[in-house]
N, C-alpha and C positions, 0 to 999 in steps of 0.2 A: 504494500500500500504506500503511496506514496504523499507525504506530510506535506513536502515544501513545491513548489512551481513560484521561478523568478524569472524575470525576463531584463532586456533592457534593449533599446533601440541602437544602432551606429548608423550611419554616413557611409555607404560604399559605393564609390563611383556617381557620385550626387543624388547618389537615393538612399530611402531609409532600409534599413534591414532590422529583424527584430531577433533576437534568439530566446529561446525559452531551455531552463534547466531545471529538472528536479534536485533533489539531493544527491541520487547518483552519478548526475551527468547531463552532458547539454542532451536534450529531447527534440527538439527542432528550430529551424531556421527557417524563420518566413519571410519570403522573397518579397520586391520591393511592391510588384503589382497585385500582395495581399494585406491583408490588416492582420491585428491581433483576432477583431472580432470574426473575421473570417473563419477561426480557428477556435470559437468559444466552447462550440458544439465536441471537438476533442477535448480539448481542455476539461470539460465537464463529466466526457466518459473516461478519461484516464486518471484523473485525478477531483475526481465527485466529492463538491464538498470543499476545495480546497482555495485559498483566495491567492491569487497572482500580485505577486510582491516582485516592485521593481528594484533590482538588486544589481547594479552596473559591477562593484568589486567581483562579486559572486561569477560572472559569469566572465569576468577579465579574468580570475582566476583559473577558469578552465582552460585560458592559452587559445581558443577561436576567436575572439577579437584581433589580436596578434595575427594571426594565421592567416583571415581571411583580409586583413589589412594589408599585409605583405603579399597573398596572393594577387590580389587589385592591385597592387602598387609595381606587378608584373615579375617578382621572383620566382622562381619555379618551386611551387611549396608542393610535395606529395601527402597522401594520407600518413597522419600519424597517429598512433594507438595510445599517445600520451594529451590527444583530449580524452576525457571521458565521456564515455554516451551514456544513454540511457533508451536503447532503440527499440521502440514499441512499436510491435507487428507480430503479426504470426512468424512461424520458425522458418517456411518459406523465403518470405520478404524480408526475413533477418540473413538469411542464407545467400538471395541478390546482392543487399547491401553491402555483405561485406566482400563481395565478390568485386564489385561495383571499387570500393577502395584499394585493389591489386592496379588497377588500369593508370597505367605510370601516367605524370603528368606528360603531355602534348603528345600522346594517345589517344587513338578513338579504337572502340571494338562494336560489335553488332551485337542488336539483345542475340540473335541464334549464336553469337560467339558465348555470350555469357551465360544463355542453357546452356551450352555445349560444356561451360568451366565448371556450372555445377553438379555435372553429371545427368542432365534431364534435356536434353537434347530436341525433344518434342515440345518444351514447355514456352517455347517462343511469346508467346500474346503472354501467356503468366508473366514471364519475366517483363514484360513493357507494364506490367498491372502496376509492377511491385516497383517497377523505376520508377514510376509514374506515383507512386505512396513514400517513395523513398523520403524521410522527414530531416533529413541532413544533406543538401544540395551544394554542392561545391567540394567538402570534406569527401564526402563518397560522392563521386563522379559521374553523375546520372548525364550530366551535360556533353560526357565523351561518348555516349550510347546513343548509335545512329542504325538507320534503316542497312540493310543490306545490299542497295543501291546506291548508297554512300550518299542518302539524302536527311537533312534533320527530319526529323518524325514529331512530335508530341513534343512539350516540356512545360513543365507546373509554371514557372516565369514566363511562359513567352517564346516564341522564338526567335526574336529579337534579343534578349536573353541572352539564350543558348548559343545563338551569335558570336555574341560578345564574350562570353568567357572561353569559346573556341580560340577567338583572335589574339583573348589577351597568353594564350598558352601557342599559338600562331600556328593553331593545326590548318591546313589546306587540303581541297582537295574535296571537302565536303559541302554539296548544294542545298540549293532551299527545295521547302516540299513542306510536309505538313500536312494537315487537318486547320482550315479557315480557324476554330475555335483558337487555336496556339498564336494565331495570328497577332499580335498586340507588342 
């Protein structure tokens, strides 16, 4: 059960970004084109009952402020295991996401690469479910996961977005494409 949920807002690339942490660990990063309130409705099933305290040290202390400051600011940052998570999902979507954090920075792989890492090879559309719920976007690397015609596909920001943290890692080689809703 979990007691505490703290958040605090940052500036990334002149937009707001929000992170939310329990006591275990950061729990999710909400992209710039969401709210807090976006997200009340989780908030309320994972942690029922419990009031959101804004806590900036708290969540500087988990070292993703850092991280994703220095990755904006174009250093080649790779996933590290010395943030803490807190990653709430089924064992599935826990099994993508960290599969999701292997894909070296300025790296792209394809969801069928990524069934394929997990051993489920048929599980294609699953694994775009679970990129697509991935609650830690940038840290696990949902943004290097593209179609198998080397086109973006989906992305919970945007693909506008998806875009931009391509360029700022300066992958090439990948076109536009999509679903109209990503469009933003």
């Amino acid at each position: 059960m979990r007691k505490k949920l703290m958040y605090t807002t940052m500036q990334l690339d002149g937009r707001p970004w929000v992170l939310l942490a329990t006591e275990q660990g950061l729990c999710r990063v909400v992209m710039p084109n969401e709210t807090l309130e976006d997200w009340n409705g989780w908030i309320q099933k994972v942690a029922p009952g419990v009031e959101l305290e804004e806590n900036e040290p708290a969540l500087k202390r988990t070292g993703m402020m850092d991280w994703l400051q220095s990755y904006f600011a174009g250093e080649p940052m790779a996933y590290t295991d010395a943030i803490p998570l807190d990653l709430i999902g089924t064992n599935f979507q826990q099994e993508v996401w960290r599969e999701l954090g292997r894909v070296p920075y300025g790296e792209i792989r394809t969801y069928g690469d990524i069934a394929a890492a997990i051993g489920r090879p048929s599980a294609v559309r699953a694994v775009g479910a679970a990129n697509g719920a991935n609650p830690i976007p940038v840290l696990l690397p949902c943004h290097r996961i593209i179609g198998a015609n080397r086109k973006l596909t989906g992305f919970r920001g945007g693909l506008e977005m998806k875009r931009r943290l391509l360029d700022i890692e300066q992958i090439e080689g990948v076109t536009d494409g999509g679903h109209a809703r990503f469009h933003f």
